[in-house]
N, CA, C and O atoms as a GROMACS GRO file, in nm:
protein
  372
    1UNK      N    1  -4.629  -2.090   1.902
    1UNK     CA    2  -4.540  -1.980   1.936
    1UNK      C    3  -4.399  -2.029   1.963
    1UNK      O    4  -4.306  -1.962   1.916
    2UNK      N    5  -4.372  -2.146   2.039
    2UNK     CA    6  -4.248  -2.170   2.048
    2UNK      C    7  -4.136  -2.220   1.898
    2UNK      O    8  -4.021  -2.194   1.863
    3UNK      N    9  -4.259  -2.307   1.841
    3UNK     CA   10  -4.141  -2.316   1.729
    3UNK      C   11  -4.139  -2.180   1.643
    3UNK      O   12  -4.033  -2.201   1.584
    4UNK      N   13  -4.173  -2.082   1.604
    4UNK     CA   14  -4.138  -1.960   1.572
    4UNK      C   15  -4.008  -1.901   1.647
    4UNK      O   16  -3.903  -1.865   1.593
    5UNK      N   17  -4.050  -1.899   1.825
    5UNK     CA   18  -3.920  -1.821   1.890
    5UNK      C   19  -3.803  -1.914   1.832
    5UNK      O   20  -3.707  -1.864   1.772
    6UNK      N   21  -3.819  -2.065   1.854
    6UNK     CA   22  -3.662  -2.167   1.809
    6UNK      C   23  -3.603  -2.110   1.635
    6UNK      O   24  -3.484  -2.110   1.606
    7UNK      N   25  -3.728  -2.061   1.526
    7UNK     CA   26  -3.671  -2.029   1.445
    7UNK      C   27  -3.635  -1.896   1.410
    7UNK      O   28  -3.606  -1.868   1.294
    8UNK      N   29  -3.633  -1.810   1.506
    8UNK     CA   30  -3.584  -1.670   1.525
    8UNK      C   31  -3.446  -1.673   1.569
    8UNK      O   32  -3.350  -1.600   1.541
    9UNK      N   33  -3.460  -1.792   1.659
    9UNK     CA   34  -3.343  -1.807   1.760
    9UNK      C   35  -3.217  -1.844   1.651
    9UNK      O   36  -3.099  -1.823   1.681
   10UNK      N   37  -3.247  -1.884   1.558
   10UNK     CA   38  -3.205  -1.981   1.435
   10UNK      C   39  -3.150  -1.916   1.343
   10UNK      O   40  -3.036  -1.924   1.296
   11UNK      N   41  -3.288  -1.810   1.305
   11UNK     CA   42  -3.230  -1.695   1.202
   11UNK      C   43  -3.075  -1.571   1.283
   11UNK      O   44  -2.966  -1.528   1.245
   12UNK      N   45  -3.144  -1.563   1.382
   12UNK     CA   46  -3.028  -1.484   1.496
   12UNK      C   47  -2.867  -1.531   1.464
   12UNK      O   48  -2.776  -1.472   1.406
   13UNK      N   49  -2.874  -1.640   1.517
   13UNK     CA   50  -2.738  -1.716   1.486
   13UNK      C   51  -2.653  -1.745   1.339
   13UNK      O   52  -2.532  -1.744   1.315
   14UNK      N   53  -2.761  -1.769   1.258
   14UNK     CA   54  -2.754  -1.780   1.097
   14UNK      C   55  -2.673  -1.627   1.070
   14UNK      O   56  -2.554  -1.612   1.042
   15UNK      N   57  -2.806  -1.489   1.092
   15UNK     CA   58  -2.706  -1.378   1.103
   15UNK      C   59  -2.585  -1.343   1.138
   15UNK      O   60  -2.512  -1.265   1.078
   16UNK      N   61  -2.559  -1.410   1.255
   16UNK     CA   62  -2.410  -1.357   1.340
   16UNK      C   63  -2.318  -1.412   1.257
   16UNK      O   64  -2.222  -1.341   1.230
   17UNK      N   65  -2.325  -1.557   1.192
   17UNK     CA   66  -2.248  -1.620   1.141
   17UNK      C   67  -2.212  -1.549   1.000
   17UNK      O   68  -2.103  -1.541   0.943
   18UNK      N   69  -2.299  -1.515   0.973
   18UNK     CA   70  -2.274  -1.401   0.818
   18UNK      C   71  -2.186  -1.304   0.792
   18UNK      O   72  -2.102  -1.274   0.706
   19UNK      N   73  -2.256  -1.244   0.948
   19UNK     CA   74  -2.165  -1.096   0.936
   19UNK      C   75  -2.052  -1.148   1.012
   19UNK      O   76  -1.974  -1.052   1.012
   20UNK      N   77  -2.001  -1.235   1.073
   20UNK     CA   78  -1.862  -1.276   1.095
   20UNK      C   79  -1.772  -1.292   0.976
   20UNK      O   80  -1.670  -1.232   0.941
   21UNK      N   81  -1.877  -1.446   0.894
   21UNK     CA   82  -1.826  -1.436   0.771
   21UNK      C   83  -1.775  -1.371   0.694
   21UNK      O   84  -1.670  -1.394   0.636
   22UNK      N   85  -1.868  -1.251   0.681
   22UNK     CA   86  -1.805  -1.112   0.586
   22UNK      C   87  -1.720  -1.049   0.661
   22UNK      O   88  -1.617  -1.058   0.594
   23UNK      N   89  -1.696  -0.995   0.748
   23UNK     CA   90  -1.643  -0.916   0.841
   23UNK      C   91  -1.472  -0.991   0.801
   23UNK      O   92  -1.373  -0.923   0.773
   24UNK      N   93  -1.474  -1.082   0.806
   24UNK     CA   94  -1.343  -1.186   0.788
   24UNK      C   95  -1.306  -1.190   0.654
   24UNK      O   96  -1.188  -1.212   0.626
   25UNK      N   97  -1.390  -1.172   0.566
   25UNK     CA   98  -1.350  -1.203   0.426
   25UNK      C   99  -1.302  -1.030   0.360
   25UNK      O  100  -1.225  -1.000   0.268
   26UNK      N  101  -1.380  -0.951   0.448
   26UNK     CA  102  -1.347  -0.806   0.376
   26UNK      C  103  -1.195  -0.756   0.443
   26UNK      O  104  -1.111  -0.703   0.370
   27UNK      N  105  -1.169  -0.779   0.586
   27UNK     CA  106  -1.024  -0.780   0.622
   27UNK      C  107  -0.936  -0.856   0.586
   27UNK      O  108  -0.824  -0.822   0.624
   28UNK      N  109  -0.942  -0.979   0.507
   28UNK     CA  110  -0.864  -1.048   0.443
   28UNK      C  111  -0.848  -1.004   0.374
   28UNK      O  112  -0.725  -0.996   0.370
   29UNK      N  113  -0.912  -0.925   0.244
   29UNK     CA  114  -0.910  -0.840   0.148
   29UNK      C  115  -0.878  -0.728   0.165
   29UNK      O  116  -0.878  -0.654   0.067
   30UNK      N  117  -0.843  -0.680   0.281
   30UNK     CA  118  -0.832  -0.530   0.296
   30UNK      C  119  -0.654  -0.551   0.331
   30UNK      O  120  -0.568  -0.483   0.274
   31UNK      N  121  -0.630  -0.630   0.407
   31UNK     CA  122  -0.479  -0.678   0.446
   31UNK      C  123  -0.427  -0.723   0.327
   31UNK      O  124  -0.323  -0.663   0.301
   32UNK      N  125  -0.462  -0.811   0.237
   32UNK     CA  126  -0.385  -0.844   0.128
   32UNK      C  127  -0.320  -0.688   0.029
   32UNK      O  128  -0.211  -0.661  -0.023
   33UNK      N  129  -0.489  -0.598   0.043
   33UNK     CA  130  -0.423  -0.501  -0.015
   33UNK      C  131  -0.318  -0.409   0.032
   33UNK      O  132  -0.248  -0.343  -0.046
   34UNK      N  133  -0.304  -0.404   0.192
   34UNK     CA  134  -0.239  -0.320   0.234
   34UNK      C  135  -0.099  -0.380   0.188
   34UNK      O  136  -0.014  -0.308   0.135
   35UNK      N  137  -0.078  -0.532   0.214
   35UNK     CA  138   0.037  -0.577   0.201
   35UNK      C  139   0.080  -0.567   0.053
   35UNK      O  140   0.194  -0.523   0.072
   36UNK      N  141   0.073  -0.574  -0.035
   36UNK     CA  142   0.060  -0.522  -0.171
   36UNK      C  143   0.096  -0.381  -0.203
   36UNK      O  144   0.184  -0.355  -0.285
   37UNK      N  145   0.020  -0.279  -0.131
   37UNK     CA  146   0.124  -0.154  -0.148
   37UNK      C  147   0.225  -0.144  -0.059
   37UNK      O  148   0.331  -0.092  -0.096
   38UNK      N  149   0.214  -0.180   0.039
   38UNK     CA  150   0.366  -0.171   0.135
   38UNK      C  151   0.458  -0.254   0.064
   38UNK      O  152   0.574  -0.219   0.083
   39UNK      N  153   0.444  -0.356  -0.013
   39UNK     CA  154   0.520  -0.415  -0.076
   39UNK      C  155   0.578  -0.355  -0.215
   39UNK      O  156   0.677  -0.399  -0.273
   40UNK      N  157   0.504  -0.255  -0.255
   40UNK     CA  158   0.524  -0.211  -0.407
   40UNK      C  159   0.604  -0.058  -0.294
   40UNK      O  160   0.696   0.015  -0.331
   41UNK      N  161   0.570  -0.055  -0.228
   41UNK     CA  162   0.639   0.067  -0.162
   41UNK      C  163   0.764   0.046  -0.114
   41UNK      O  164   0.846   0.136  -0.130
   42UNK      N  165   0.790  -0.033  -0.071
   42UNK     CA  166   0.968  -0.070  -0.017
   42UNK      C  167   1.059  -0.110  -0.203
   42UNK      O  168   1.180  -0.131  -0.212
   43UNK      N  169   0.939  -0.111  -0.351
   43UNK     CA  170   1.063  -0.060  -0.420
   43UNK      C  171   1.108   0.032  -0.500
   43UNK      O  172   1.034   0.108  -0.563
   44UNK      N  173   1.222   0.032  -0.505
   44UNK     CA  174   1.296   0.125  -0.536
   44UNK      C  175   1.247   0.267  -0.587
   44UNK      O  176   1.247   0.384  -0.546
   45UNK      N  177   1.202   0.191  -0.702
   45UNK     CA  178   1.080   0.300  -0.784
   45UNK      C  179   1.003   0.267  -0.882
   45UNK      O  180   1.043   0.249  -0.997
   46UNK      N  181   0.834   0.252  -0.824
   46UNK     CA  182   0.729   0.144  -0.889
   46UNK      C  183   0.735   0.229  -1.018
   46UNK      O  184   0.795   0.336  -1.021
   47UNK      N  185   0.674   0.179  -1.121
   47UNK     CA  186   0.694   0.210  -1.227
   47UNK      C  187   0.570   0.341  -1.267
   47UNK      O  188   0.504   0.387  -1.173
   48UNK      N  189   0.551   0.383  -1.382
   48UNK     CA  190   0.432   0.504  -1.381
   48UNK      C  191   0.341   0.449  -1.393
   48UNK      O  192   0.257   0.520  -1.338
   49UNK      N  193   0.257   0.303  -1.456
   49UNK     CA  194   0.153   0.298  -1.422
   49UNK      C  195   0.119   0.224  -1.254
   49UNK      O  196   0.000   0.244  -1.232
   50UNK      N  197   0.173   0.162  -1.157
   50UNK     CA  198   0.188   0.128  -1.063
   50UNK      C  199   0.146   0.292  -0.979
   50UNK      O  200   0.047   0.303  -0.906
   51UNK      N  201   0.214   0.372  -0.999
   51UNK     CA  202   0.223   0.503  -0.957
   51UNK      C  203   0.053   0.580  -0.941
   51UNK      O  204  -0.012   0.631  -0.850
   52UNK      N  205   0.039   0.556  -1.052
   52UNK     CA  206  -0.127   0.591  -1.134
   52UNK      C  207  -0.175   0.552  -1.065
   52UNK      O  208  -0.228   0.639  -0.995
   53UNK      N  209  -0.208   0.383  -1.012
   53UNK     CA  210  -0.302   0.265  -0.947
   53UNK      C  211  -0.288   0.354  -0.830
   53UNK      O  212  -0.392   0.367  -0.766
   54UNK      N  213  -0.159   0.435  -0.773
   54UNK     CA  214  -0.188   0.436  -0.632
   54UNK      C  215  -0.282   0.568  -0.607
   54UNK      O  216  -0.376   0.586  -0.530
   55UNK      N  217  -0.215   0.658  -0.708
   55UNK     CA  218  -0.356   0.774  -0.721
   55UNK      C  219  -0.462   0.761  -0.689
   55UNK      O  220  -0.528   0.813  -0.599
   56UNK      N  221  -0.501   0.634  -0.818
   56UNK     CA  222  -0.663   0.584  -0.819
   56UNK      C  223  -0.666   0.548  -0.694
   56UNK      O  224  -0.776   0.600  -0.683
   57UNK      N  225  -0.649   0.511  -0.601
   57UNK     CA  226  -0.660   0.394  -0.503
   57UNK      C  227  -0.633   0.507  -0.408
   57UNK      O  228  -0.710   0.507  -0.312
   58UNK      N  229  -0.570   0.575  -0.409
   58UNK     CA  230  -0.620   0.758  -0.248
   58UNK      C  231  -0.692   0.777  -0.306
   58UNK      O  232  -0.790   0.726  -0.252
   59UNK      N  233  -0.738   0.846  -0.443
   59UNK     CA  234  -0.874   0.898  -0.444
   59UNK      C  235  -0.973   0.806  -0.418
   59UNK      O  236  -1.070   0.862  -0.367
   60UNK      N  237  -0.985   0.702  -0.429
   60UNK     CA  238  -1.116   0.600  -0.399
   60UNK      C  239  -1.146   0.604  -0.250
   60UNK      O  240  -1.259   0.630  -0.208
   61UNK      N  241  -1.044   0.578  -0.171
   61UNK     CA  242  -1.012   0.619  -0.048
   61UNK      C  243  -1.037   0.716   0.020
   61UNK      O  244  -1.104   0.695   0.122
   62UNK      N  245  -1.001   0.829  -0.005
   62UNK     CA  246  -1.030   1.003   0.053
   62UNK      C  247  -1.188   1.012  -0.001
   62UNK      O  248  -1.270   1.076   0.065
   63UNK      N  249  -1.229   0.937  -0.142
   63UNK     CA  250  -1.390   1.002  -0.202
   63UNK      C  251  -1.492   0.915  -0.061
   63UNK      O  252  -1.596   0.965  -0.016
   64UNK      N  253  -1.422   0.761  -0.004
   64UNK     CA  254  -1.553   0.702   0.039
   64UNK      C  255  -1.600   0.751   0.155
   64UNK      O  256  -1.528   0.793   0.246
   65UNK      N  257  -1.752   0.747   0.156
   65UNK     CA  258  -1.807   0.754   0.327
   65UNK      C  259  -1.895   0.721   0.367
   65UNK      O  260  -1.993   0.785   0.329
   66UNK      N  261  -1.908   0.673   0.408
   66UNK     CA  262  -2.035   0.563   0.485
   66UNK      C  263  -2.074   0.683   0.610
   66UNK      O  264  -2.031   0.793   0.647
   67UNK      N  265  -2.192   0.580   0.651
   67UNK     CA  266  -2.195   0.624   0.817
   67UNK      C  267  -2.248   0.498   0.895
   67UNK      O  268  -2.355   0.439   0.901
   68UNK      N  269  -2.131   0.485   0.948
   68UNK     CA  270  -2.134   0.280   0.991
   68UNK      C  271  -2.259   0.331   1.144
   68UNK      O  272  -2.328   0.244   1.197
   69UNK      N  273  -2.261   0.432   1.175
   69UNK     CA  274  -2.371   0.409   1.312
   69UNK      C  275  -2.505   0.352   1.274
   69UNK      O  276  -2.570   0.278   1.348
   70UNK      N  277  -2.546   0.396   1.139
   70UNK     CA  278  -2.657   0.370   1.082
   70UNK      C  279  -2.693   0.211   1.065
   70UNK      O  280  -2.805   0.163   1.082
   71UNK      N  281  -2.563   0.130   1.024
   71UNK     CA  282  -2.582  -0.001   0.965
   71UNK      C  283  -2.653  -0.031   0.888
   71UNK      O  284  -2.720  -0.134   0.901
   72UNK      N  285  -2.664   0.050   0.779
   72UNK     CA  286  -2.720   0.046   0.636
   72UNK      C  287  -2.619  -0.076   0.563
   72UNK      O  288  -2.498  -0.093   0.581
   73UNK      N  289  -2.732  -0.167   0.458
   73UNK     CA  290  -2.727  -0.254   0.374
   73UNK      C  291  -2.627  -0.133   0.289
   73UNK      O  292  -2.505  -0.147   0.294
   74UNK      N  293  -2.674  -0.042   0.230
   74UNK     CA  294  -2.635   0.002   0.136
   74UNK      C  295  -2.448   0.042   0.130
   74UNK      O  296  -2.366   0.049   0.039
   75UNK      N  297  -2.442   0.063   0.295
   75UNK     CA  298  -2.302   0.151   0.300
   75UNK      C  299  -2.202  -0.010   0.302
   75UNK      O  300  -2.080  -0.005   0.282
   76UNK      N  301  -2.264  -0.130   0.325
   76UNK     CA  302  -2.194  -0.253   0.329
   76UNK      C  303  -2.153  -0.296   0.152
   76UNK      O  304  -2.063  -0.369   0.111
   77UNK      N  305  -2.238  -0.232   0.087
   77UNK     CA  306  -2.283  -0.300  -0.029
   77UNK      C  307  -2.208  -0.154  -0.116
   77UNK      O  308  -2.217  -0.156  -0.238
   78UNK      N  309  -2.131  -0.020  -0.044
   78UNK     CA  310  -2.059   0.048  -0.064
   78UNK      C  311  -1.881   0.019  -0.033
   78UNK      O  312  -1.789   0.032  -0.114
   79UNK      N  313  -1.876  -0.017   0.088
   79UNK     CA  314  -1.749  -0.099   0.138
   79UNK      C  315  -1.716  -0.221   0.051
   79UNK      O  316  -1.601  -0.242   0.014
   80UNK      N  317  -1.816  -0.298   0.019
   80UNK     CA  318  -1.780  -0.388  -0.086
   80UNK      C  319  -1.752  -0.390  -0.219
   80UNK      O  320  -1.721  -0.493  -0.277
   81UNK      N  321  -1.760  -0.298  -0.265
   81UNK     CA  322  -1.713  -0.206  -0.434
   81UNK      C  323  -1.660  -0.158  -0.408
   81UNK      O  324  -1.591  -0.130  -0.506
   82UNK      N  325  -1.606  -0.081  -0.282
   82UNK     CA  326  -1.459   0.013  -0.259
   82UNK      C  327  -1.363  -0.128  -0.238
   82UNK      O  328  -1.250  -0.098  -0.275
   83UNK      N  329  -1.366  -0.211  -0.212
   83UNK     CA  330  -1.240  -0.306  -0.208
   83UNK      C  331  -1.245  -0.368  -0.323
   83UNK      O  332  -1.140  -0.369  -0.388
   84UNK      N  333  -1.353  -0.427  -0.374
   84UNK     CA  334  -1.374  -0.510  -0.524
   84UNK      C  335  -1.315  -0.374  -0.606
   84UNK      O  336  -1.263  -0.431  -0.702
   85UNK      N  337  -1.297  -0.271  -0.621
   85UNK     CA  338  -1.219  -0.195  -0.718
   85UNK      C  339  -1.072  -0.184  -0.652
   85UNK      O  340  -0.981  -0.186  -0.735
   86UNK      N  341  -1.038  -0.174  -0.534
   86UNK     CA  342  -0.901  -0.198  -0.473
   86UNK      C  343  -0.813  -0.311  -0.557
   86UNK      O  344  -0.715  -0.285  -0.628
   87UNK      N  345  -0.859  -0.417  -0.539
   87UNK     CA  346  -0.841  -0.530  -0.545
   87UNK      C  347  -0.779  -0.549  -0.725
   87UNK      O  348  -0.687  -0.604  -0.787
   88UNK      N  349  -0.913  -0.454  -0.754
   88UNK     CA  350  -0.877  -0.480  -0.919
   88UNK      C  351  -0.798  -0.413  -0.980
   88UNK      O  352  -0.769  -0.430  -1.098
   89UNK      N  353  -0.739  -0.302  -0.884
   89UNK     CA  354  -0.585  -0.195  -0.932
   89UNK      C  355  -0.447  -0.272  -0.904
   89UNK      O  356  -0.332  -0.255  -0.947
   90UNK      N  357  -0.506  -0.363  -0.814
   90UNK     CA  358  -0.353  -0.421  -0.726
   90UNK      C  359  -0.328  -0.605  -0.832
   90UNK      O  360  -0.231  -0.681  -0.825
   91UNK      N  361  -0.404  -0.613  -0.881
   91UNK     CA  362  -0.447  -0.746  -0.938
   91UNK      C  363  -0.349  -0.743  -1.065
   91UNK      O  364  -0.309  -0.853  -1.102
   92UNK      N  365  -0.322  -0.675  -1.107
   92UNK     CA  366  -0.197  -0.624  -1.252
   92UNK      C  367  -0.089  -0.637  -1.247
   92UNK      O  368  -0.006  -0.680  -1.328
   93UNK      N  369  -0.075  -0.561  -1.046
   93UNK     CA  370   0.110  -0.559  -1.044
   93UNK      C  371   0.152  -0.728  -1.034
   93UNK      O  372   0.270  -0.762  -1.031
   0.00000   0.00000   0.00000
C-alpha cells in the first residue's frame, strides 16, 4: 500500500506540473496575440486583408464557450484550437 500512495503522490505532482506547464504556454500564446493586434492597431490603417483576420478573430472569440467550472478535457482541448487558429490569422502579418 505504501508504494502505491508514494506513486499517487508522484502522479499528483507530475499533474500540477502539466497544468502549470500549459497554463504558461497558452498565456504566452494568448499575450503574443494580444500584442500583435494592439500592434497592428496603433497603425495607421491595417490593410483589408489584416482587417478580415480581425473579423475572423471576434467572431472566433464572441462564437467560443466553455464552462471552465466543469474542468472538462474537452473545453481545454477547445481553448487550444481557439488559440492554434488565433495564432494562425496573426502568423501572415
Amino acid at each position: 500500500m505504501k508504494s502505491v500512495v508514494e506513486e499517487l503522490e508522484s502522479l499528483r505532482s507530475d499533474f500540477k506540473s502539466a497544468l502549470e506547464s500549459y497554463s504558461t504556454r497558452i498565456e504566452t500564446e494568448i499575450s503574443a496575440i494580444r500584442s500583435a493586434v494592439e500592434k497592428e492597431g496603433s497603425a495607421e490603417t491595417p490593410s483589408s486583408a489584416k482587417m478580415r483576420d480581425l473579423r475572423d478573430m471576434l467572431t472566433l472569440l464572441r462564437k467560443f464557450q466553455i464552462k471552465p467550472e466543469k474542468g472538462r478535457r474537452k473545453d481545454l482541448k477547445k481553448l487550444d484550437a481557439l488559440v492554434g487558429d488565433l495564432t494562425l490569422l496573426i502568423e501572415t502579418w
